[in-house]
C-alpha positions as CSV (number, residue, x, y, z in Angstrom):
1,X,1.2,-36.8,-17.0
2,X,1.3,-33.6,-15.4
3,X,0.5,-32.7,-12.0
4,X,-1.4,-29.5,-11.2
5,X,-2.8,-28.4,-8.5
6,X,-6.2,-26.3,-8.5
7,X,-5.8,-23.9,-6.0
8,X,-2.0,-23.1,-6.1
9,X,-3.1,-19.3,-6.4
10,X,-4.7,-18.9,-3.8
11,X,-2.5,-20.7,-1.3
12,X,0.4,-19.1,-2.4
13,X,-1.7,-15.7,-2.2
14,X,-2.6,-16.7,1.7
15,X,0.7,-17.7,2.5
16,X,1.7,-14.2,1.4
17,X,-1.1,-12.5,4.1
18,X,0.0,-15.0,6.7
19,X,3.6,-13.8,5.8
20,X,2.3,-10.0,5.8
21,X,0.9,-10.2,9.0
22,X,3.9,-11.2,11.1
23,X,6.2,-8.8,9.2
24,X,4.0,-5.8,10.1
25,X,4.0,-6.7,13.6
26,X,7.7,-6.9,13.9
27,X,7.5,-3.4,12.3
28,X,5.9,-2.0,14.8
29,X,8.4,-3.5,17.2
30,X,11.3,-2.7,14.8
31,X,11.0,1.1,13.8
32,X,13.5,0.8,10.8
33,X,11.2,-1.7,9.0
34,X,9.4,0.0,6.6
35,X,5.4,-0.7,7.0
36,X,5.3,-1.0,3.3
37,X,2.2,1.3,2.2
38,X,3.4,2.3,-1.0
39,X,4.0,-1.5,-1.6
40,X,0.4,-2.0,-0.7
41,X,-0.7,0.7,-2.9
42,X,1.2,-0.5,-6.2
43,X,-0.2,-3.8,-5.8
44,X,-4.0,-2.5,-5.1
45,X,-3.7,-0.4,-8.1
46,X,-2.2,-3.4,-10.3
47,X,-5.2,-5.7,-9.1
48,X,-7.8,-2.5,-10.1
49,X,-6.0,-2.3,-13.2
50,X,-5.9,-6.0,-14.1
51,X,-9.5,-6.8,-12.5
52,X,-8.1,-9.0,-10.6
53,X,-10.6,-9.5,-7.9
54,X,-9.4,-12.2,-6.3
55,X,-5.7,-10.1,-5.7
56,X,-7.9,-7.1,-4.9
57,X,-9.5,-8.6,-2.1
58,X,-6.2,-10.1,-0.6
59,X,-4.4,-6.9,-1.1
60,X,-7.7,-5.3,0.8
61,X,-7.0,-7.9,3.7
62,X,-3.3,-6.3,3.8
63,X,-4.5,-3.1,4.4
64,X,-7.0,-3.5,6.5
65,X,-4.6,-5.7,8.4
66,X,-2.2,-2.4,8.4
67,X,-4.7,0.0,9.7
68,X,-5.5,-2.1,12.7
69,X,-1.7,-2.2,13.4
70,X,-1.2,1.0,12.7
71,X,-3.8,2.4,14.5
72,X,-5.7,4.0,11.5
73,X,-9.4,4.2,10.6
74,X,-11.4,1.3,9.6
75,X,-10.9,1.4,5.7
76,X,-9.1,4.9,5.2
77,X,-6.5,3.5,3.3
78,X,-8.4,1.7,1.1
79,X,-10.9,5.0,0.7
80,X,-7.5,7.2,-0.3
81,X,-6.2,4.5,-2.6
82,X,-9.2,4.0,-4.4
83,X,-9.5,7.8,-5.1
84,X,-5.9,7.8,-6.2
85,X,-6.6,4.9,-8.4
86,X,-9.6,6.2,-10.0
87,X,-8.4,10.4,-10.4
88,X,-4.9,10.9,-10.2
89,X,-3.0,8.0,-11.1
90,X,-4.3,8.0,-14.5
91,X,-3.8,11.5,-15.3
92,X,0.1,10.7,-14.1
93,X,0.0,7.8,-16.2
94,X,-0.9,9.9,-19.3
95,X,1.6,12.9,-18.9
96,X,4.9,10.4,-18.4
97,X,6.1,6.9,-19.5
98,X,8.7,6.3,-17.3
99,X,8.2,3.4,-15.4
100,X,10.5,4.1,-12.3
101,X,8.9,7.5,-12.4
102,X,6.0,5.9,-11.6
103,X,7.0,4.1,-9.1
104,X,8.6,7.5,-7.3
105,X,4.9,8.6,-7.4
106,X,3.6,6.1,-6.2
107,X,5.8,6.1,-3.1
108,X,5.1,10.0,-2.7
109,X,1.5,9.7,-3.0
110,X,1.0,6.7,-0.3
111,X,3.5,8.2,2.3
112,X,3.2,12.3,2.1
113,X,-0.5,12.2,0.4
114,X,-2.0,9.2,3.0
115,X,-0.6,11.5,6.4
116,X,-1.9,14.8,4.7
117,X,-5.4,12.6,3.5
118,X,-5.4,11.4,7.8
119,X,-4.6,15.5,9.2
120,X,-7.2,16.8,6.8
121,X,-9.8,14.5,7.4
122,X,-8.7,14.8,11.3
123,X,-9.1,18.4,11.0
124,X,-12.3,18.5,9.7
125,X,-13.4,16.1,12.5
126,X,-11.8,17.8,15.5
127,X,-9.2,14.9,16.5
128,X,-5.4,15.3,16.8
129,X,-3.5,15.5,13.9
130,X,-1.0,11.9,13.2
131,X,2.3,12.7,14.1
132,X,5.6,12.2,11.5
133,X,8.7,11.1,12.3
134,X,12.3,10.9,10.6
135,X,11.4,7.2,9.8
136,X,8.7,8.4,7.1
137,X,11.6,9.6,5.5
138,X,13.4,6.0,5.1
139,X,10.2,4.1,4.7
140,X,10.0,6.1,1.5
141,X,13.6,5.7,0.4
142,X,13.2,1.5,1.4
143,X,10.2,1.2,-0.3
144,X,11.1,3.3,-3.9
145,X,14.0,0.8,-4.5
146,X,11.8,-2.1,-3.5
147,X,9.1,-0.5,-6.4
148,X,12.2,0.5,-9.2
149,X,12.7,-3.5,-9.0
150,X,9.5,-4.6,-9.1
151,X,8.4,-2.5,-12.0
């Protein structure tokens, strides 16, 4: 007889946010830990690919759970994501094939594009612009070889 356990998925999915949460508040302790946005991103746009709602709305958790960290606005990375998702993405995914090329793009578009998405939108709204630092630049370089082995 086998043994199976209904709602394996979704624990294991939890235990993933519970696991999220304490690693992005050691990276705000530990500047060299990479907050892993672009992670975030490639996951949000598999779940919107997939329709996986159920992923969707955990990986929608995760980045809520980074803006509050991070000090962003309530549900601007999940605004710039979804625009991503829905315009550019697929017009990337139509000129090349290259998987790890992707996965460069991806990490370009969620580091670069989300500061430049916060210093427009800050600039149309009269607030200071988000400040960049050298560790943007290893965040990205972390988090591409993290994507090349996950796609």
């Amino acid at each position: 007889m086998q043994r199976s356990f209904p709602y394996q998925n979704v624990i294991s999915r939890l235990f993933l946010v519970a696991l999220f949460i304490i690693y992005i508040s050691l990276s705000s302790l530990y500047l060299l830990l990479p907050p892993l946005l672009a992670i975030l991103f490639y996951a949000y746009y598999d779940a919107l690919t997939k329709h996986d709602l159920f992923g969707l709305l955990i990986v929608v958790i995760m980045l809520l759970v980074f803006e509050a960290e991070k000090g962003f606005w309530f549900g601007s990375t999940i605004l710039f994501f979804t625009v991503l998702s829905y315009y550019l993405i697929p017009k990337f995914e139509q000129l090349i094939q290259c998987r790890i090329c992707m996965g460069a793009i991806f990490v370009a578009l969620a580091y670069p594009g989300y500061w430049l998405f916060v210093w427009i939108a800050n600039g149309v709204l009269l607030l200071p612009s988000p400040a960049v630092d050298w560790h943007i630049g290893l965040y990205m370089i972390i988090e591409f070889l993290i994507i090349a082995a996950l796609v």
